[in-house]
PAKEMI-204890 format. One line per field, with one value per atom (N, C-alpha, C, O): y, x, z; atom name; residue number from 1. Coordinates in Angstrom, 1 decimal, padded with zeros to 4 digits. Example, Ala and Ser with C-alpha at 12.3 -4.5 7.8 and 13.67 -1.06 7.14 Angstrom:
PAKEMI-204890
y = (-005.7 / -004.5 / -003.3 / -003.3 / -002.2 / -001.1 / 000.0 / 001.1)
x = (013.2 / 012.3 / 013.2 / 014.2 / 012.8 / 013.7 / 012.9 / 013.4)
z = (007.8 / 007.8 / 007.8 / 008.5 / 007.1 / 007.1 / 007.9 / 008.0)
atom = (N / CA / C / O / N / CA / C / O)
nr = (1 / 1 / 1 / 1 / 2 / 2 / 2 / 2)
This chain:
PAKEMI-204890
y = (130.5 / 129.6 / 129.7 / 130.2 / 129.2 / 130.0 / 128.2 / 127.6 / 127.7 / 126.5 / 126.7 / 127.1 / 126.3 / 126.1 / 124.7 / 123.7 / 124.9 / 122.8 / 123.1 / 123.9 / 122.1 / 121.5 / 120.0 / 119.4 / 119.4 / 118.1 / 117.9 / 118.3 / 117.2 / 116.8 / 115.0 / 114.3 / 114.6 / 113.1 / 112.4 / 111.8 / 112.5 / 111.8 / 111.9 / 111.4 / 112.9 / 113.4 / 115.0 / 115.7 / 115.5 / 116.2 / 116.9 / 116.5 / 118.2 / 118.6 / 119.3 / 119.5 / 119.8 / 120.7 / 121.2 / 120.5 / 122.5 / 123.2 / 124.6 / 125.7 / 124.1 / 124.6 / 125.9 / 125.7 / 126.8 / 127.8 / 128.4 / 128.4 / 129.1 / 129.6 / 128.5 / 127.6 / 129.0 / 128.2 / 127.4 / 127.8 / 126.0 / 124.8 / 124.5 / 123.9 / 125.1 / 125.3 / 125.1 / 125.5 / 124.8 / 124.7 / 125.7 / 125.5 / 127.0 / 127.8 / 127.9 / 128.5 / 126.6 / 126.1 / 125.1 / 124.6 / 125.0 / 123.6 / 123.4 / 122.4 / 124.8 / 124.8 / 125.0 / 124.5 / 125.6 / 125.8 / 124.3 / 123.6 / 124.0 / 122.5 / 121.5 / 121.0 / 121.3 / 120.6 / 120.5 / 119.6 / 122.2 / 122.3 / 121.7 / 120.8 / 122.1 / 121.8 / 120.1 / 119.4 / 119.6 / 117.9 / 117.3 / 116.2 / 118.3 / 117.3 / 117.3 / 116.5 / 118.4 / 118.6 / 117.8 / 117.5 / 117.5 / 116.4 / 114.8 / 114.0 / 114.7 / 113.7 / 112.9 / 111.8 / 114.5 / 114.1 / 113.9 / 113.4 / 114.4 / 114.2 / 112.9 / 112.5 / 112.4 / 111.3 / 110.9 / 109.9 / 111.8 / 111.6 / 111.3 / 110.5 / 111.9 / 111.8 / 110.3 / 109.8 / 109.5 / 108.7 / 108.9 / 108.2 / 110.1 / 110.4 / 111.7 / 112.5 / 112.3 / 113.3 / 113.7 / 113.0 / 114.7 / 115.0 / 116.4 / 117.5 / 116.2 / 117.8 / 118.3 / 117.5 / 119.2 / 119.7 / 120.9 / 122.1 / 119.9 / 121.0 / 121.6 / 121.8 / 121.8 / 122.8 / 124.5 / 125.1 / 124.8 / 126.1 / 126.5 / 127.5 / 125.0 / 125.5 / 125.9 / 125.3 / 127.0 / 127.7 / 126.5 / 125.7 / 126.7 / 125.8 / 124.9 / 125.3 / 123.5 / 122.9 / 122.5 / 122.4 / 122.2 / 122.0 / 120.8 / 120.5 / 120.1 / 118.7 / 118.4 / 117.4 / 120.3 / 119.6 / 119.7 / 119.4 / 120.0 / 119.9 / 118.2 / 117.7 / 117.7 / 115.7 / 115.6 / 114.9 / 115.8 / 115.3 / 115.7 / 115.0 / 116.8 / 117.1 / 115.9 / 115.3 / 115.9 / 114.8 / 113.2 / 112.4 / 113.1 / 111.9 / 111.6 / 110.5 / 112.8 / 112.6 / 112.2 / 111.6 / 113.1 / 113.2 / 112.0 / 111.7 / 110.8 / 109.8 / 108.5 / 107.6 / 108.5 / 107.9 / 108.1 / 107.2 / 109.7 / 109.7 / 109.1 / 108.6 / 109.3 / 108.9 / 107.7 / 107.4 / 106.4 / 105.1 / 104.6 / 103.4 / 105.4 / 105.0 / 105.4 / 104.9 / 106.0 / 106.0 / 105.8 / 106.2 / 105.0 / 104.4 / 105.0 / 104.9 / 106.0 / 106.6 / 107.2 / 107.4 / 107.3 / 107.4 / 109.0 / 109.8 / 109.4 / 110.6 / 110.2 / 109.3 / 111.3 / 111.2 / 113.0 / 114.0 / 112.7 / 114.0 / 114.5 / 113.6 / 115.9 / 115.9 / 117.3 / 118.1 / 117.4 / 118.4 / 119.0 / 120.1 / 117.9 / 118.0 / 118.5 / 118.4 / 119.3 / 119.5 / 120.3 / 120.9 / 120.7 / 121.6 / 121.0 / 119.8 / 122.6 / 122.0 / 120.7 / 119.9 / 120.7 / 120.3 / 119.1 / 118.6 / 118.4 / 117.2 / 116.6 / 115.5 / 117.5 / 116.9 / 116.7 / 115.5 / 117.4 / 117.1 / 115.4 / 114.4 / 115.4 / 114.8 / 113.1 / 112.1 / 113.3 / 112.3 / 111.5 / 110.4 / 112.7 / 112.6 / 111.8 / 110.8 / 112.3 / 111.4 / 110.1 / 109.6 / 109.7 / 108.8 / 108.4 / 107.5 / 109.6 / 109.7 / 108.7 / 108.2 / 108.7 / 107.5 / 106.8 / 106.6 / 106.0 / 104.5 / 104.7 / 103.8 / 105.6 / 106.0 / 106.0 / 105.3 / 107.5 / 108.0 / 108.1 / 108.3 / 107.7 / 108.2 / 109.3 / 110.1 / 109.5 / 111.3 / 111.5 / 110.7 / 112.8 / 112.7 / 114.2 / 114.7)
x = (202.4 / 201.4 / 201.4 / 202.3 / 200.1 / 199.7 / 199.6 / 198.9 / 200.0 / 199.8 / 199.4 / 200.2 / 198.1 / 197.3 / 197.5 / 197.1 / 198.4 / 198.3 / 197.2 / 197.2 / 196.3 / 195.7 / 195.9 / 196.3 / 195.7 / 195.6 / 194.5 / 194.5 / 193.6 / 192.5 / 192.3 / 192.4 / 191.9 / 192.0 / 192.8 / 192.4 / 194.1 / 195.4 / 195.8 / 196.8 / 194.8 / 194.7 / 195.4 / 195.0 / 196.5 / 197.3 / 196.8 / 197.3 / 195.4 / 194.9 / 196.4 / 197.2 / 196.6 / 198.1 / 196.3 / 195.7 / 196.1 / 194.9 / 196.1 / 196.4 / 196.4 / 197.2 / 196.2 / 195.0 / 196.6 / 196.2 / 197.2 / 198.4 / 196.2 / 197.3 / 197.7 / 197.0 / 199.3 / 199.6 / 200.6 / 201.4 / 200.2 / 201.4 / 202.3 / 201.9 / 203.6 / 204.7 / 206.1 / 206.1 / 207.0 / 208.2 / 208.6 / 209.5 / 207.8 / 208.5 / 207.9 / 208.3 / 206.7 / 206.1 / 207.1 / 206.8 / 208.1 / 208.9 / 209.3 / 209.0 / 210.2 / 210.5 / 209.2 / 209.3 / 208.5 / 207.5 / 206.5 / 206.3 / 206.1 / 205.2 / 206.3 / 205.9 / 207.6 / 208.6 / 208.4 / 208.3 / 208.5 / 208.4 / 207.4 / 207.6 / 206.3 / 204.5 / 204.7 / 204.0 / 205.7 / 205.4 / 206.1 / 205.9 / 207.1 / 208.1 / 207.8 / 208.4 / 206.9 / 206.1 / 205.2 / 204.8 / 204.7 / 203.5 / 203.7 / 202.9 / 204.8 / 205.4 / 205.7 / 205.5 / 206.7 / 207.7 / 206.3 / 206.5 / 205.4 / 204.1 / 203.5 / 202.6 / 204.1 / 203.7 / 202.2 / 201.8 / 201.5 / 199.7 / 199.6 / 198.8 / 200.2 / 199.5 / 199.8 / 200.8 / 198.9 / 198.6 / 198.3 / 198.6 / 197.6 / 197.6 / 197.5 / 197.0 / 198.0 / 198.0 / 197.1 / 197.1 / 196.3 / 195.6 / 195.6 / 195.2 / 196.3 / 196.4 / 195.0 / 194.1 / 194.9 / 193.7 / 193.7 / 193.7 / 193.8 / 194.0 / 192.5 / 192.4 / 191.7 / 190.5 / 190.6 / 189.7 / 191.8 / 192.0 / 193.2 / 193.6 / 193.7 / 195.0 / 194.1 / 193.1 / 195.0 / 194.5 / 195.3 / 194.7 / 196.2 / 197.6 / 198.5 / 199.2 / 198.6 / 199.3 / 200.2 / 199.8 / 201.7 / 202.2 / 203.0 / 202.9 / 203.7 / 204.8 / 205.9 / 206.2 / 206.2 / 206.9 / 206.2 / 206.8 / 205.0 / 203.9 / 203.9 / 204.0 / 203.6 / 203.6 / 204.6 / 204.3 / 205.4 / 206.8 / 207.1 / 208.0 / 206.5 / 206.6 / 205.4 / 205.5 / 204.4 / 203.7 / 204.4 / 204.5 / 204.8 / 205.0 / 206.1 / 206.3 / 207.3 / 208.2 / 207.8 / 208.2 / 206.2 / 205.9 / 205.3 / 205.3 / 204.4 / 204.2 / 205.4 / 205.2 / 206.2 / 207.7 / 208.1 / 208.4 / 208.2 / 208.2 / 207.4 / 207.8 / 206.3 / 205.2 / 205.1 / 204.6 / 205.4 / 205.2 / 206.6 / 206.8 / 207.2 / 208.8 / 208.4 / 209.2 / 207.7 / 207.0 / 206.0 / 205.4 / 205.2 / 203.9 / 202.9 / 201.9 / 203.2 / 201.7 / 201.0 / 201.8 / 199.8 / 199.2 / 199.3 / 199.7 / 198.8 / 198.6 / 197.5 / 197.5 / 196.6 / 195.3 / 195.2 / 195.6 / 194.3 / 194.7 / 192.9 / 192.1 / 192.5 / 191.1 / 190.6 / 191.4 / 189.3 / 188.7 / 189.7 / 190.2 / 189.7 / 190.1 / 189.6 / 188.5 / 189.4 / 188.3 / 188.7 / 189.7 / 188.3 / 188.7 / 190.1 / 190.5 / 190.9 / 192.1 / 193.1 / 193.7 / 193.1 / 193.2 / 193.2 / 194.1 / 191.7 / 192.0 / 192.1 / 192.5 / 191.8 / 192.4 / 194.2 / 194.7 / 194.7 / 196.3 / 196.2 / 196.2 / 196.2 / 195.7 / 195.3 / 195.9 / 194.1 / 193.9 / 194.7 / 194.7 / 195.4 / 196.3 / 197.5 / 198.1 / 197.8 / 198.9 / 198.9 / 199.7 / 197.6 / 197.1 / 197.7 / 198.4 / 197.2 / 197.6 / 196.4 / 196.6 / 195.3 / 194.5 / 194.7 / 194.3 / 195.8 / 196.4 / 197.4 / 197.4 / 198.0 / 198.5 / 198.1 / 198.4 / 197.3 / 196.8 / 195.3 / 194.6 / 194.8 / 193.3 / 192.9 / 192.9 / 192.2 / 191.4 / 190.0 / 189.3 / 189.8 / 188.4 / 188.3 / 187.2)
z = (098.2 / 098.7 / 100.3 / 101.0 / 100.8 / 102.6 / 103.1 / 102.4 / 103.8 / 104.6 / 105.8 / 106.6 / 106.1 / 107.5 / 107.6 / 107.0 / 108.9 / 109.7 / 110.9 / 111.7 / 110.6 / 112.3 / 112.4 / 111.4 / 113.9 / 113.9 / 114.8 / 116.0 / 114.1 / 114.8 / 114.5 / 113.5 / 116.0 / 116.2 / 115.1 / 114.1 / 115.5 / 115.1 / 113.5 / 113.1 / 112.5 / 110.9 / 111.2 / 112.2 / 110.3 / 110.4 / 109.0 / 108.0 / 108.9 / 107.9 / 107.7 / 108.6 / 106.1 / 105.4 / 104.5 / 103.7 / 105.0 / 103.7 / 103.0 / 103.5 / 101.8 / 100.6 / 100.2 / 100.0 / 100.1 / 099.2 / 098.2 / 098.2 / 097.2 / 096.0 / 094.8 / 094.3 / 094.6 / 093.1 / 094.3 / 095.1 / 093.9 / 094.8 / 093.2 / 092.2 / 093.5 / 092.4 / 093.0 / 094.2 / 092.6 / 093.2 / 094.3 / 095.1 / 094.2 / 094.6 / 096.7 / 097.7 / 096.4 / 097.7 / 098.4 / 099.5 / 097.7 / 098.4 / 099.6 / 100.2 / 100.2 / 101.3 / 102.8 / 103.9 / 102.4 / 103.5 / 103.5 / 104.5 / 102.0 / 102.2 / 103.2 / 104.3 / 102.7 / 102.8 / 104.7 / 105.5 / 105.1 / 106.3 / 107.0 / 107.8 / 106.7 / 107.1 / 107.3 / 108.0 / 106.6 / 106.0 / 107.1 / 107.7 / 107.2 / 108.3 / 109.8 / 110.5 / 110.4 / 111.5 / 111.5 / 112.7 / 110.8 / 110.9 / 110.9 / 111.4 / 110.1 / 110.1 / 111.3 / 111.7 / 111.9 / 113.1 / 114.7 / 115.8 / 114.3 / 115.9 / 116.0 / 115.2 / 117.2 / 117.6 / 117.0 / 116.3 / 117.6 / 117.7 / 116.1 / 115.8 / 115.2 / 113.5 / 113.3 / 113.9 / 112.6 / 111.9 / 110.4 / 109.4 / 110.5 / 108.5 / 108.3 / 109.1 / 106.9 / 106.8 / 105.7 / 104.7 / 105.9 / 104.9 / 104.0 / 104.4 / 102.5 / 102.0 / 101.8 / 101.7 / 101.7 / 101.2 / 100.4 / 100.6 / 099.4 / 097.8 / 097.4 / 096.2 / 098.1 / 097.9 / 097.2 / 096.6 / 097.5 / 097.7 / 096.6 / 096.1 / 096.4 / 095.4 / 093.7 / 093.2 / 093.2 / 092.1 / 090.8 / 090.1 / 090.9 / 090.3 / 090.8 / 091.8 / 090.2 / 090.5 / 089.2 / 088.0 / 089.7 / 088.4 / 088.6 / 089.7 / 088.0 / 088.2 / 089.6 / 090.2 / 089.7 / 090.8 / 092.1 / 093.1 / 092.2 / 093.1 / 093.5 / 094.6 / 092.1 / 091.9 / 092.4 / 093.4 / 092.5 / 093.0 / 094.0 / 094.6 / 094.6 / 096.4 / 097.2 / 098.3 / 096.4 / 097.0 / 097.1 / 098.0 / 095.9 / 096.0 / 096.8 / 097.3 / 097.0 / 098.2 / 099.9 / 100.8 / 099.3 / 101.0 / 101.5 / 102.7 / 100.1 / 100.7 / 100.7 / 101.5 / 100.1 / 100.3 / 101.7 / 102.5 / 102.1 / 103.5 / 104.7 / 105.7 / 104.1 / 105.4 / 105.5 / 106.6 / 104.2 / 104.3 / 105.1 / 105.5 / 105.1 / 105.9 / 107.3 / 108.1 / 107.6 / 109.5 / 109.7 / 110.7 / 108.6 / 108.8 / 108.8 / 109.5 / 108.0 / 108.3 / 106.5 / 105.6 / 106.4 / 105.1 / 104.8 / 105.7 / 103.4 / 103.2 / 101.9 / 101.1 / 102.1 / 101.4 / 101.0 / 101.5 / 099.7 / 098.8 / 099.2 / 099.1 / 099.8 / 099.9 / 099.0 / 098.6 / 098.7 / 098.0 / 096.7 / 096.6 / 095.9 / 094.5 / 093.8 / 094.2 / 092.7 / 091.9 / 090.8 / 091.1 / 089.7 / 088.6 / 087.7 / 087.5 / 087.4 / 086.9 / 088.0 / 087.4 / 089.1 / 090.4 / 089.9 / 089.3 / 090.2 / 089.8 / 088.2 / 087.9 / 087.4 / 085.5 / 086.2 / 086.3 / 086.4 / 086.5 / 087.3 / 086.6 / 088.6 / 089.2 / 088.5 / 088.6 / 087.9 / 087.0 / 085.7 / 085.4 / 085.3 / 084.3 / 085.0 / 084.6 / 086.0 / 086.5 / 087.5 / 088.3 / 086.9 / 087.9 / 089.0 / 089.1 / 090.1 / 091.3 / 092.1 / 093.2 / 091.3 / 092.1 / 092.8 / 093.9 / 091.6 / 091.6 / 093.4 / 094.2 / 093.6 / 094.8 / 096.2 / 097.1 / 096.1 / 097.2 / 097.1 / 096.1 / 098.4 / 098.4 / 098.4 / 099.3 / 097.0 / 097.2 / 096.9 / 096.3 / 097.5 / 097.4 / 097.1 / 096.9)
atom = (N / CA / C / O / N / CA / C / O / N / CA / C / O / N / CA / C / O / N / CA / C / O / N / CA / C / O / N / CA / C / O / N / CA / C / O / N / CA / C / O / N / CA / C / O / N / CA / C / O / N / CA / C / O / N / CA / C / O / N / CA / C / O / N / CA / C / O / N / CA / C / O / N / CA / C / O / N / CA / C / O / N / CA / C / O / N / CA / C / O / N / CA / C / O / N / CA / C / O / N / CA / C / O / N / CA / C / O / N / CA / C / O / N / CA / C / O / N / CA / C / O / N / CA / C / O / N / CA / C / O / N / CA / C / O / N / CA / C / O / N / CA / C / O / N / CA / C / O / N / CA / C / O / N / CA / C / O / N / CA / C / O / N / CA / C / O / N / CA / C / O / N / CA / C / O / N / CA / C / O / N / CA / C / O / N / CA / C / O / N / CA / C / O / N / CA / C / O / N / CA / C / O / N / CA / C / O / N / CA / C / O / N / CA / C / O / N / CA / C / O / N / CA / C / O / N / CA / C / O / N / CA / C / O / N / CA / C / O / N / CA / C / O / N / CA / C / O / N / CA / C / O / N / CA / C / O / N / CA / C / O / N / CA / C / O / N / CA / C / O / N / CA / C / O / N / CA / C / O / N / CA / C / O / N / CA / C / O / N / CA / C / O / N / CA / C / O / N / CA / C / O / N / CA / C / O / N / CA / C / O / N / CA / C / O / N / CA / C / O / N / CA / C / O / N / CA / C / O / N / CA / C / O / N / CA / C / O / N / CA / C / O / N / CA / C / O / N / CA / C / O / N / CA / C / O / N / CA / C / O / N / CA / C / O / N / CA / C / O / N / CA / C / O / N / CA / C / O / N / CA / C / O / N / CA / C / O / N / CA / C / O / N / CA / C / O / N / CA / C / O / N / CA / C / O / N / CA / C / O / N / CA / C / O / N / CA / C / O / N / CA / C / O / N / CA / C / O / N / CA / C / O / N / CA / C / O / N / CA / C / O / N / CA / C / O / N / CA / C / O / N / CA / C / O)
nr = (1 / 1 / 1 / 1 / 2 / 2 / 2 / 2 / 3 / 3 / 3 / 3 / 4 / 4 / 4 / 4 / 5 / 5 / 5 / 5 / 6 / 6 / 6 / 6 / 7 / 7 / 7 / 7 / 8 / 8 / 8 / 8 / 9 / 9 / 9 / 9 / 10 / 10 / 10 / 10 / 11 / 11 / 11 / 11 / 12 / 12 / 12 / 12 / 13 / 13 / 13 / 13 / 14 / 14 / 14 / 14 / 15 / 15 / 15 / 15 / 16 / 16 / 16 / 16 / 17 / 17 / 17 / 17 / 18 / 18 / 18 / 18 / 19 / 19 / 19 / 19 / 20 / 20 / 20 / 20 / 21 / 21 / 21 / 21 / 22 / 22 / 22 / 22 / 23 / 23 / 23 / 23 / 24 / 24 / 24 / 24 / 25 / 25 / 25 / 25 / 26 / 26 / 26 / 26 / 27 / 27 / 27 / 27 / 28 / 28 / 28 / 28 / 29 / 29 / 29 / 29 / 30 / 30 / 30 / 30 / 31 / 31 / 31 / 31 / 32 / 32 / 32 / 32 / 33 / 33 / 33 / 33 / 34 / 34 / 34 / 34 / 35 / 35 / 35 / 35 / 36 / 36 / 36 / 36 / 37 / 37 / 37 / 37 / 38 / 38 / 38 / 38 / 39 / 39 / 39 / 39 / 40 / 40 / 40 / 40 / 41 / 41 / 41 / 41 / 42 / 42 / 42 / 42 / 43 / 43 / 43 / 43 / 44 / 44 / 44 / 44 / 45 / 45 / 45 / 45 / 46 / 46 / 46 / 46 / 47 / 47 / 47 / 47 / 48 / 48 / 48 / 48 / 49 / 49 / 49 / 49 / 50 / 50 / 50 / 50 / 51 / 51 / 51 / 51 / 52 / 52 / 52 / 52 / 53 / 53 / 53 / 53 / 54 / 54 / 54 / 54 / 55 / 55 / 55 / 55 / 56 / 56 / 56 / 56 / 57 / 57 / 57 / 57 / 58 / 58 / 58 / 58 / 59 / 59 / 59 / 59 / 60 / 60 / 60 / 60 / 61 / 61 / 61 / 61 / 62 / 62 / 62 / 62 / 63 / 63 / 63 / 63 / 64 / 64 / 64 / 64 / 65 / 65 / 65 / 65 / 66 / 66 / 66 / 66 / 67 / 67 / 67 / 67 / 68 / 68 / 68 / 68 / 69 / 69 / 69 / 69 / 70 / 70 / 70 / 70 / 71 / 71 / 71 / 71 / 72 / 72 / 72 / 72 / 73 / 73 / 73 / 73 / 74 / 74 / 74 / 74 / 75 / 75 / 75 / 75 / 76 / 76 / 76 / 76 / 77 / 77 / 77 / 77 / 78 / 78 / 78 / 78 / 79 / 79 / 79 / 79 / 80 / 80 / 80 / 80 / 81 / 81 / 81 / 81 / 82 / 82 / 82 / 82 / 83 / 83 / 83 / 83 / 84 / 84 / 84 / 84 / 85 / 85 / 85 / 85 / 86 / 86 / 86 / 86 / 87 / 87 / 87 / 87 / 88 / 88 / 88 / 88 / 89 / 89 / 89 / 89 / 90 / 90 / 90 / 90 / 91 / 91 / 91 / 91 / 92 / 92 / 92 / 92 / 93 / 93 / 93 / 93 / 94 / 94 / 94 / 94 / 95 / 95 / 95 / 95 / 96 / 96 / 96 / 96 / 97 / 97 / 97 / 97 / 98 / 98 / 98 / 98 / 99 / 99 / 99 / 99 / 100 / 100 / 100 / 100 / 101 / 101 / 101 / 101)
């Protein structure tokens, strides 16, 4: 999987490409803690537009990452869902969680 970070007005875009699968952990892991750690971010936004596959421990790197970000105050919101993408997604009612669109 390929991770493009920008930060534009205080939103820290992570645009995921490929299969986000366990074997994404260390580099998302990385992407997460840089954005985390910048003063200027206030929210982080994935953007799973691009991801082909998502699988459980994908859910579970997310949901690490917003446990993280509510522990330095800051949000994370899931963007350009769509396809198999969001059926998982729904199924795990990540709704109830994070804001996505």
């Amino acid at each position: 999987m390929h991770i493009d970070t920008h930060i534009v007005n205080g939103r820290a875009v992570l645009g995921l490409e490929g299969r986000f699968d366990f074997s994404a952990n260390s580099e998302f892991r990385r992407c997460c803690d840089e954005a985390l750690q910048a003063i200027q971010v206030r929210e982080l936004e994935i953007d799973l537009g691009q991801v082909l596959y998502l699988d459980s421990s994908a859910l579970g790197m997310l949901l690490m990452l917003r446990e993280r970000a509510e522990g330095v105050r800051k949000h994370v919101m899931l963007s350009n869902c769509r396809g198999a993408v969001k059926q998982v997604l729904d199924i795990a009612n990540f709704a109830k969680l994070f804001r996505i669109s």
